[in-house]
C-alpha positions in Angstrom: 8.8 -16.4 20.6 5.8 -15.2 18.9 6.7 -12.0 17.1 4.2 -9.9 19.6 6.2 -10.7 22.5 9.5 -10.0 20.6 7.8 -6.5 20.1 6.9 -6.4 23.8 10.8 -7.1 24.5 11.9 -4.2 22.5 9.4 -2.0 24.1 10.3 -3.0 27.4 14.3 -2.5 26.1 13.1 1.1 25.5 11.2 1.7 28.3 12.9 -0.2 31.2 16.7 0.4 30.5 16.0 4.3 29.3 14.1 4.8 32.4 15.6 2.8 35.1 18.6 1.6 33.8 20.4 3.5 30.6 20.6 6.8 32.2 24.3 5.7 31.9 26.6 4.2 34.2 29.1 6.7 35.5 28.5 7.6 38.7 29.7 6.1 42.1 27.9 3.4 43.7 27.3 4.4 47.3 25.2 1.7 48.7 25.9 -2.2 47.5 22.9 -4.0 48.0 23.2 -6.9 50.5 23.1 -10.2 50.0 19.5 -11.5 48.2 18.0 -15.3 48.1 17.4 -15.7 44.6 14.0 -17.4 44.6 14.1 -20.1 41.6 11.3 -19.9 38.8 9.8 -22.7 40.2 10.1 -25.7 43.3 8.3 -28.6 44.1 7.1 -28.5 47.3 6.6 -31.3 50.1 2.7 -31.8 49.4 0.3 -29.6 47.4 0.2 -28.8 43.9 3.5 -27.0 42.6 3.7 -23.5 43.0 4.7 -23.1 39.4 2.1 -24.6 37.8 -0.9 -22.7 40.7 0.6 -19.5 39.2 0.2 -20.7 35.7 -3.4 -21.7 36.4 -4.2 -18.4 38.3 -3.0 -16.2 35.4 -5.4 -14.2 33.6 -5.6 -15.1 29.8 -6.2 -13.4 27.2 -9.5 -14.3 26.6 -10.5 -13.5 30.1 -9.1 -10.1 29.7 -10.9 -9.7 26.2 -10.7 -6.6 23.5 -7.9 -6.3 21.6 -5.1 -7.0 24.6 -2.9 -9.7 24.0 -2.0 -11.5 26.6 1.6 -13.8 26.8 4.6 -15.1 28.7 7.6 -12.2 28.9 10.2 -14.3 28.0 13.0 -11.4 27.3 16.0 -11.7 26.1 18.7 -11.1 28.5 19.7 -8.2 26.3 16.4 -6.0 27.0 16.3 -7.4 31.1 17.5 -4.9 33.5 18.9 -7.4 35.8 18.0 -11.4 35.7 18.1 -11.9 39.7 17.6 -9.6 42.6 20.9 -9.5 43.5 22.1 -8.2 40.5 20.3 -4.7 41.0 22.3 -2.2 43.4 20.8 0.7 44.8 21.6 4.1 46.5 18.4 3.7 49.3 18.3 0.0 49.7 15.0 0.3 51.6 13.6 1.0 47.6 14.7 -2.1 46.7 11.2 -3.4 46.2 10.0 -0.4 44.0 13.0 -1.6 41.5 12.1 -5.3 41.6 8.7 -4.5 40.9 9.2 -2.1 38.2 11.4 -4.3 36.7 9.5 -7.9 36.3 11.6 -9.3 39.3 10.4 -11.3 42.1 9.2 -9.5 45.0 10.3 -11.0 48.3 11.3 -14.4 48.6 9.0 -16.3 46.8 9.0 -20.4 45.6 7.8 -19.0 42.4 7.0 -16.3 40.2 5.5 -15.9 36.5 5.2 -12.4 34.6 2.9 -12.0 31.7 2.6 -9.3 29.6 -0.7 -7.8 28.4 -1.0 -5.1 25.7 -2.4 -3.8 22.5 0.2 -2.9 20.9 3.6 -2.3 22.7 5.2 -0.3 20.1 2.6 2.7 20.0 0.9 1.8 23.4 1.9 1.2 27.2 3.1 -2.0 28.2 1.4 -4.0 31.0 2.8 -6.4 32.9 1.6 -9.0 36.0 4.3 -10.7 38.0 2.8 -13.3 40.3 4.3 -14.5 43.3 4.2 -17.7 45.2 5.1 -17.7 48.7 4.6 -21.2 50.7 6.6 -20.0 54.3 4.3 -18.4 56.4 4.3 -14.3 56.4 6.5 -14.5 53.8 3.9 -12.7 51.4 2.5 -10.3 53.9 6.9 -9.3 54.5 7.0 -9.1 50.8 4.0 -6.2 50.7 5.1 -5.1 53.9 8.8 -4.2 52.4 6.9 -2.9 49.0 4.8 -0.3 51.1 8.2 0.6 52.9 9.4 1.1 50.0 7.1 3.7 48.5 6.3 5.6 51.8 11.1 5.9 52.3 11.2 6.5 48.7 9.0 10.0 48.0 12.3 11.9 46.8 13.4 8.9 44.6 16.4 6.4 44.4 18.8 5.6 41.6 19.1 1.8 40.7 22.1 -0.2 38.7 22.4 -3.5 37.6 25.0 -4.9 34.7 26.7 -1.7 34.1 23.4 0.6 33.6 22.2 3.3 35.9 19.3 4.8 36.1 17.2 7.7 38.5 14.0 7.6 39.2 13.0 11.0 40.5 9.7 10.9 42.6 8.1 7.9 44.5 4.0 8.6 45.3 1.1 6.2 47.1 -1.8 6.8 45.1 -5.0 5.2 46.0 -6.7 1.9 45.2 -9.7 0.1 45.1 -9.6 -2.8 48.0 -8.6 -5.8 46.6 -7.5 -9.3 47.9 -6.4 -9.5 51.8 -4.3 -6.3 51.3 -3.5 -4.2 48.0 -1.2 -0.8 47.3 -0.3 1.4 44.6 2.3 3.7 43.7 3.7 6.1 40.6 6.3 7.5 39.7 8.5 9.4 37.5 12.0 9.7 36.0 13.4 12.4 33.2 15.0 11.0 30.1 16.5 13.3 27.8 14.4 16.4 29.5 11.1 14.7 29.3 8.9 13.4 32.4 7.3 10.4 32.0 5.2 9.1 35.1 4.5 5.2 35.3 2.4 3.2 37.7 2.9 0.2 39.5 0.5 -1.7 42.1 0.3 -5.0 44.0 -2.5 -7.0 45.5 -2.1 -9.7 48.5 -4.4 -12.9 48.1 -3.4 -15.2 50.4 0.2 -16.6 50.2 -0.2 -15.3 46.5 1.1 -11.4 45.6 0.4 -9.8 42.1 2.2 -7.2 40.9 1.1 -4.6 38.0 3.4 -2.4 36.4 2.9 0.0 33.2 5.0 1.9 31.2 4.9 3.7 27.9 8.0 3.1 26.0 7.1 4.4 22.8 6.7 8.0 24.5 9.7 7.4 26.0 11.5 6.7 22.8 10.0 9.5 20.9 10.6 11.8 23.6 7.1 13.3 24.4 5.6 13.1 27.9 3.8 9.8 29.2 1.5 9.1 32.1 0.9 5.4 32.1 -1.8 4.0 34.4 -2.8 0.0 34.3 -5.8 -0.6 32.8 -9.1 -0.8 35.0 -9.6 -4.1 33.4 -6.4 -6.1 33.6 -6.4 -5.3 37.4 -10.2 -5.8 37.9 -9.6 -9.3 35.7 -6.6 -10.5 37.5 -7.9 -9.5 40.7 -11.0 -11.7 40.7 -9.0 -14.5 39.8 -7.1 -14.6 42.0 -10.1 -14.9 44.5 
C-alpha cells in the first residue's frame, strides 16, 4: 500500500469509527439487523464483460480528476473498517440501514460488484472523499438499491445509532439536501453526529446510471480528531468528474 492510502486508512480510522462507530459499545442492542446477501467483490457473469473489471474501467482517475487530489484503491486494514460485510452492521432503525452502508464504504443493495476509491489532498489535514461503485446485473436491482437509500434518509431525519464488531456509534440528524440532476436518478443527504461535544456535519450522495449506482461520501477526520467543528461537502469536481463518466 502506497503510504498515501495508509494515511487515508488512518484518517478514515479517525473519522469513521469516532463518528459512527467508537462512540463506545455499551448500550443495548434493540433491533438485530436481518439477514443480508453479502454481494462478493466481484462475479463473472453468464455473457458480458465482468462487472468487476466495468467498474474498474468506469472509475475516475486521478488524472481525470486533476489538481492536487490523489486518487487510489481504499484498501483498509480491517483494523480501521467499521464492518467488512453488511451483515455485520446492526442498527436501532433498520430502515437506515443504507445511510450506514453508504457512509461506511459498504455495498449498497445487492450488487455483483462494488469498488471504492478514495480521492483527497491530503487526508490528515483535509476531508476524505470516497466513491463506492456498484454493479447490479438483476433487473431493478439498482433502482431498489436507490429506492431503499432515499427511504433511508427521508425515515431517518432524527437519526439512528449503528454497531458493528463491538463499536457503537450515533448519528444525530439525517437531512435531503439538493442536487444537481445527474445520471437516470441522483440524491443527497448530510448529516451530523457529536463526538466529544463537537458537531461535525458530513455529506454523502449517490447517482443512478443504468444498472451502475455511485456513491460519494466525505468526512473530515482531522477536525474530528482535533476536536473543532467540520462541515464536509464533496467536492464539485469529483462528483461533476465521476458523473460524466459514468455516462
Amino acid at each position: 500500500m502506497k503510504r498515501s492510502a495508509a494515511l487515508t486508512a488512518g484518517a478514515l480510522s479517525i473519522a469513521v469509527l469516532t463518528g459512527l462507530t467508537a462512540c463506545g459499545g455499551g448500550d443495548s442492542e434493540t433491533d438485530a439487523a436481518a439477514d443480508k446477501p453479502k454481494p462478493e467483490a466481484s462475479a463473472t457473469p453468464s455473457k458480458g464483460p465482468n462487472p468487476a473489471d466495468r467498474l474498474a474501467k468506469l472509475m475516475v482517475t486521478q488524472a481525470e480528476i486533476g489538481g492536487d487530489y490523489e486518487v487510489a484503491k481504499a484498501d483498509l486494514d480491517p483494523e480501521y473498517a467499521f464492518a467488512k460485510s453488511q451483515d455485520e452492521v446492526t442498527l436501532d432503525k433498520e430502515v437506515c440501514a443504507p445511510l450506514a452502508y453508504a457512509m461506511n464504504q459498504l455495498p449498497l443493495g445487492e450488487p455483483q460488484a462494488f469498488l471504492t476509491h478514495f480521492a483527497s489532498i491530503n487526508p490528515l489535514t483535509k476531508p476524505s472523499n470516497y466513491i463506492t461503485l456498484n454493479a447490479y446485473e438483476e433487473e431493478g436491482k439498482a433502482e431498489s438499491a436507490m429506492a431503499g437509500l432515499s427511504k433511508a434518509v427521508d425515515s431517518c431525519g432524527a437519526g439512528f445509532t449503528a454497531k458493528a464488531n463491538g463499536n457503537s456509534g450515533k448519528h444525530d440528524t439525517v437531512t435531503a439536501e439538493k442536487t444537481d440532476a445527474a445520471g437516470d436518478e441522483s440524491l443527497a443527504f448530510k448529516s451530523t453526529m457529536t463526538f466529544r461535544g463537537v458537531t461535525h456535519t458530513v455529506h454523502g450522495a449517490a447517482v443512478r446510471s443504468a444498472d451502475v449506482v455511485a456513491v460519494y461520501f466525505s468526512v473530515n477526520g482531522s477536525a474530528i480528531s482535533k476536536g473543532y467543528p467540520s462541515d464536509t461537502k464533496i467536492p464539485a469536481m469529483i462528483l461533476k468528474k465521476q458523473n460524466a463518466k459514468l455516462g
